[in-house]
N, C-alpha and C positions, 0 to 999 in steps of 0.2 A: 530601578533595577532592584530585586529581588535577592536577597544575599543569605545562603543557608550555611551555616556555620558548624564543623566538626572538630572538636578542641582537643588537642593531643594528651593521651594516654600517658606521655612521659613529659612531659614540662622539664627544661633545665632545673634544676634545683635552685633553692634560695642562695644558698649558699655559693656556691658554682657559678650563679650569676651575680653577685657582688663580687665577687673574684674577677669577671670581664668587667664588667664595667668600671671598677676601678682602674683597668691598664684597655681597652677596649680596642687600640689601635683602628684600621683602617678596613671595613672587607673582607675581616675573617672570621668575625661571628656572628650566625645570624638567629632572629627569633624565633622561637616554639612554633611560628604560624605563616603559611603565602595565601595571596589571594588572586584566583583564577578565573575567567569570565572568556567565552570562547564565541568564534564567529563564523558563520557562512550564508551564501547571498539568501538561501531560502528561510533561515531561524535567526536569520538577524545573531546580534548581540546576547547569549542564551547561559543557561547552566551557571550565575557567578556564584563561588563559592569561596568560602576560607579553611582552608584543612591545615595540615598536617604539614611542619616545611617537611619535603626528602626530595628524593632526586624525581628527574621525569625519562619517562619511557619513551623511546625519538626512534623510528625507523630511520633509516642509514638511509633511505630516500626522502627524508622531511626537506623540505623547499629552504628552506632557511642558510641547513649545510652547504649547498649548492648553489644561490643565489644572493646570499646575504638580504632577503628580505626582509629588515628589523629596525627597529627604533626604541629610543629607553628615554630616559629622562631622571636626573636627578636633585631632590630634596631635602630636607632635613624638618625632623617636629624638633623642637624645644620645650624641657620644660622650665616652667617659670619657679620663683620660690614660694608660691603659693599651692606646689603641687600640679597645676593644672599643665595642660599638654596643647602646643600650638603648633601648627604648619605656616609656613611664611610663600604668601600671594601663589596659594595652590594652584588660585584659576589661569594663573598664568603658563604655568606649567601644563597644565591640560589644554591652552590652546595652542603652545607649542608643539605639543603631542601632534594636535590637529594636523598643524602647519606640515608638521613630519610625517605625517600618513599620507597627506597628499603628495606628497612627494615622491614618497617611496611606493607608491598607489594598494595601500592598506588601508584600510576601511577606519570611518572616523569615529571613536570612541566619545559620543558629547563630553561636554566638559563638566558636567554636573554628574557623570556617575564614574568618570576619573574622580574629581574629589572624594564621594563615596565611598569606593574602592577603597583609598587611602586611607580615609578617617577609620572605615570598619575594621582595616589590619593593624591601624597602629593601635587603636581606641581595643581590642581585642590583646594586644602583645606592649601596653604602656606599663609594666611591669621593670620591660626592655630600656623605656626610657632615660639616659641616665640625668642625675642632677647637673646644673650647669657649673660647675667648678670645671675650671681651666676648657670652659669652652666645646665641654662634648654634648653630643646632639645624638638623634637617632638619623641614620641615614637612611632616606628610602628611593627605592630603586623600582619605577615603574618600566615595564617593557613592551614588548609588542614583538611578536612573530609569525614568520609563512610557518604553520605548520601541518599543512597538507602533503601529503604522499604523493609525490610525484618527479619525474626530470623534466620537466620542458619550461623555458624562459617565459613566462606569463605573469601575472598576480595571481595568491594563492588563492585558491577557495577555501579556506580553512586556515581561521588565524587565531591566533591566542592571544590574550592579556593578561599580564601575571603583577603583581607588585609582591616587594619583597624587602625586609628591614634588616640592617644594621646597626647593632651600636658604635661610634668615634668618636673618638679621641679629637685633640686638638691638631691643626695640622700642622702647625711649628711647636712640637715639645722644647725646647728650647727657648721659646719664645721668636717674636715676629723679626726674620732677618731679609736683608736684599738678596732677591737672586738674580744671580748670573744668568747672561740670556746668550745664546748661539745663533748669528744669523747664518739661514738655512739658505744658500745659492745655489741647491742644485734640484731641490724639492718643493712643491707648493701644495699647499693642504687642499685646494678646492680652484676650482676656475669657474669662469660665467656659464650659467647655465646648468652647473654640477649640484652637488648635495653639501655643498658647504653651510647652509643657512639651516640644514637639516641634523637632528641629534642621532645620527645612526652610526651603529661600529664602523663602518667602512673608513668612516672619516678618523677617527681615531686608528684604526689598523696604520693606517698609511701614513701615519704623524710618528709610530714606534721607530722605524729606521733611522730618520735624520733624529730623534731625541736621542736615540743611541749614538750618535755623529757626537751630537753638542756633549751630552755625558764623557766621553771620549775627549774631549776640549775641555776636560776642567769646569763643565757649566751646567745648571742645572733644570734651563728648561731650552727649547728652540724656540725661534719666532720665524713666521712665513712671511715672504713676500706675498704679491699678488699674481698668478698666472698669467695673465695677458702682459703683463709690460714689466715684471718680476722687479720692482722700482714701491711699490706701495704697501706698508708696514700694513698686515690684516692681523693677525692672532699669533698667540702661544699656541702650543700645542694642546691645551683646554683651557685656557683662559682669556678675556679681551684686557686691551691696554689704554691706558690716560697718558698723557702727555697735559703738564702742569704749567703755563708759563709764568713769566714773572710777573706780568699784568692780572693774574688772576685765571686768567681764562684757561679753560682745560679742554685739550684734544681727543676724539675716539674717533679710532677709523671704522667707517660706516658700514653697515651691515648689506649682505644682498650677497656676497658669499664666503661671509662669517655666519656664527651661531650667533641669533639674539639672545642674549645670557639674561635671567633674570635677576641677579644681579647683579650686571652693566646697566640695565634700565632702572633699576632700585637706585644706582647710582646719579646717573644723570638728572634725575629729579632730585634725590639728597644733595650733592651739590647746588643743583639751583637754588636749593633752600637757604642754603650755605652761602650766598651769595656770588658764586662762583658761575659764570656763561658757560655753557658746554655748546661743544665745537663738534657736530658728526659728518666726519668729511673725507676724503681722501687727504694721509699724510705720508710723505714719501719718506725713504731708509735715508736720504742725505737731509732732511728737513730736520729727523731725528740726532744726526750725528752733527749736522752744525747746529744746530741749537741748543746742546749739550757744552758745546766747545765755548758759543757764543755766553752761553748765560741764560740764554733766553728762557732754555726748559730748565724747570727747578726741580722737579720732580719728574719722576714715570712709574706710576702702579697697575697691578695688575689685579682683574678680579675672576674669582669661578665660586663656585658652589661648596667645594671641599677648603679652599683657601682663604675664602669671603673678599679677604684684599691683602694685598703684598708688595711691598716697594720693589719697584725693579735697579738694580747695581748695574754695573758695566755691560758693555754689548761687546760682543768679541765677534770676528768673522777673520776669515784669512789674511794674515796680514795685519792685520790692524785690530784697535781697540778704542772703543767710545769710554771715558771714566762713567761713574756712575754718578748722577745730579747729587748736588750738595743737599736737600734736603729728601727731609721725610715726614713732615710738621703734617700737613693737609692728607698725606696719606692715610697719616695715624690715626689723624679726626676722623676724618669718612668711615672709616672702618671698626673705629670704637663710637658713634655713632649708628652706625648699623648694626653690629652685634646689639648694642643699648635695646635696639628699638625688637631685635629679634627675639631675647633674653628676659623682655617684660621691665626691664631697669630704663626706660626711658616711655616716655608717651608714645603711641602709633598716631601720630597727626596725619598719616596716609590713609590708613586704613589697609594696612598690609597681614596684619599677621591673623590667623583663622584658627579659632578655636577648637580642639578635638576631643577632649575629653578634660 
């Protein structure tokens, strides 16, 4: 892929940008630069460039508005203390992309000029990068869109690929606290055969309600059941969940209409290193709530891309209330473990992290 570059006229200042990145928060500032690469059946994958961020120009007929034809994906670069700039198991992200195009039947972007893309915007706007104090990263935000002109229910002929960065913050200022979880009994994120294992808004749209419910309850995330038999603990509202026993051995409810997180999967091989068995199975809401009671679960954490890992506290639902497991020991390591290993302060014995610049 072919990458022609136009560098902006107005660059944030130096100044102005040590100002964000010192307080950088979450999603609301973004770099001097995006990178676009656009598709249709006859030109293939065509035009990739890096310009100028501003807004984009969308006929009120683009396929997207009316269809939800899209998929994103989210990352982060790190820089190390040697200045240098890393992304964490890119290529996995680019075959999730895949996974999410066919699904959503959008054309499949290889995974070697996803990484490209990435490396050329961040590698272009590491400026942006912040140092690793209190855990800020650059976020980056790959997408996908129908944006062909047109009304009729079909796949588009005209798709775009955009990535696009931000600076963040840590995501517990405060530092790493349990959160409260909502069980959600009247709503379910995904059923067999839907778009749950797939990274597109739709799935998220329809998790904003019942989070507003659990918000509403005093809590600060919701967890779904499972569709078919609404008995089978599947996800947070963006994140997967462990379940810790006393014997060691660690529980995830199994993928197929969850999202395969990348790191959940980071995770289950660091635990095994760990010496810890992982468990990818169906686990039901009464397995969780008497095994809490009994003893047996010691822990339950949770992981996503913006959070890394987060012990989970109490589970509330109507009526009742599960306390939250006495520990947080195992949680803490995995998780300081893994930043280690993302942060450049620990060795990559995986071979996960991808150099950028």
């Amino acid at each position: 892929m072919q990458i022609s570059t136009t560098r902006t006229e107005q660059p944030v200042a130096d100044d102005r940008l040590t100002e964000i990145l010192a307080n950088p928060g979450f999603g609301t500032h973004f770099t001097d630069h995006m990178f676009t690469v656009e598709w249709t059946p006859d030109a293939g994958w065509h035009a990739a460039r890096i310009t100028p961020y501003g807004p984009l120009t969308l006929d009120p007929a683009t396929a997207v508005l009316h269809y939800a034809q899209e998929i994103f994906e989210g990352m982060k670069a790190y820089r190390h203390d040697d200045g240098s700039v890393w992304s964490f198991r890119p290529e996995d992200n680019a075959r999730r992309m895949v996974r999410s195009s066919q699904r959503l039947a959008l054309p499949q972007l290889p995974a070697e000029d996803f990484v490209a893309a990435v490396d050329a915007l961040v590698s272009e706007d590491q400026r942006w990068v912040p140092d690793s104090e209190g855990e800020k990263s650059l976020y980056i935000r790959p997408f996908m869109f129908a944006s062909e002109t047109f009304l009729g229910v079909r796949p588009a002929q005209h798709v775009t690929f955009m990535v696009i960065c931000s600076p963040a913050g840590a995501y517990f200022k405060g530092g790493v606290k349990p959160v409260t979880l909502w069980l959600s009994e009247d709503y379910t994120r995904a059923g067999r055969g839907g778009m749950g294992a797939a990274k597109t808004g739709g799935n998220y749209a329809s998790s904003l309600l019942p989070q507003q419910e659990a918000i509403g309850q005093g809590c600060d995330q919701v967890v779904f059941l499972d569709g078919q038999e609404g008995n089978y603990v599947e996800e947070l509202g963006g994140m997967n969940l462990y379940f810790v026993h006393a014997d060691g051995r660690i529980v995830t409810p199994e993928t197929g209409t969850i999202l395969e997180g990348i790191t959940r999967a980071s995770i289950i091989e660091l635990a095994g290193k760990l010496g810890h068995q992982v468990e990818e199975r169906k686990f039901s809401i009464d397995e969780w709530r008497q095994g809490v009671e009994s003893g047996d679960i010691v822990e339950i954490f949770a992981c996503g891309t913006a959070a890394v890992v987060t012990p989970v506290g109490s589970l509330k639902w109507q009526g009742g209330e599960a306390p939250a497991p006495a520990s947080t020991d195992l949680t803490m390591r995995v998780r300081q473990s893994l930043v280690d290993i993302q942060y450049g302060r620990a060795e990559d014995t995986f071979g996960w992290m991808h150099r950028i610049c």
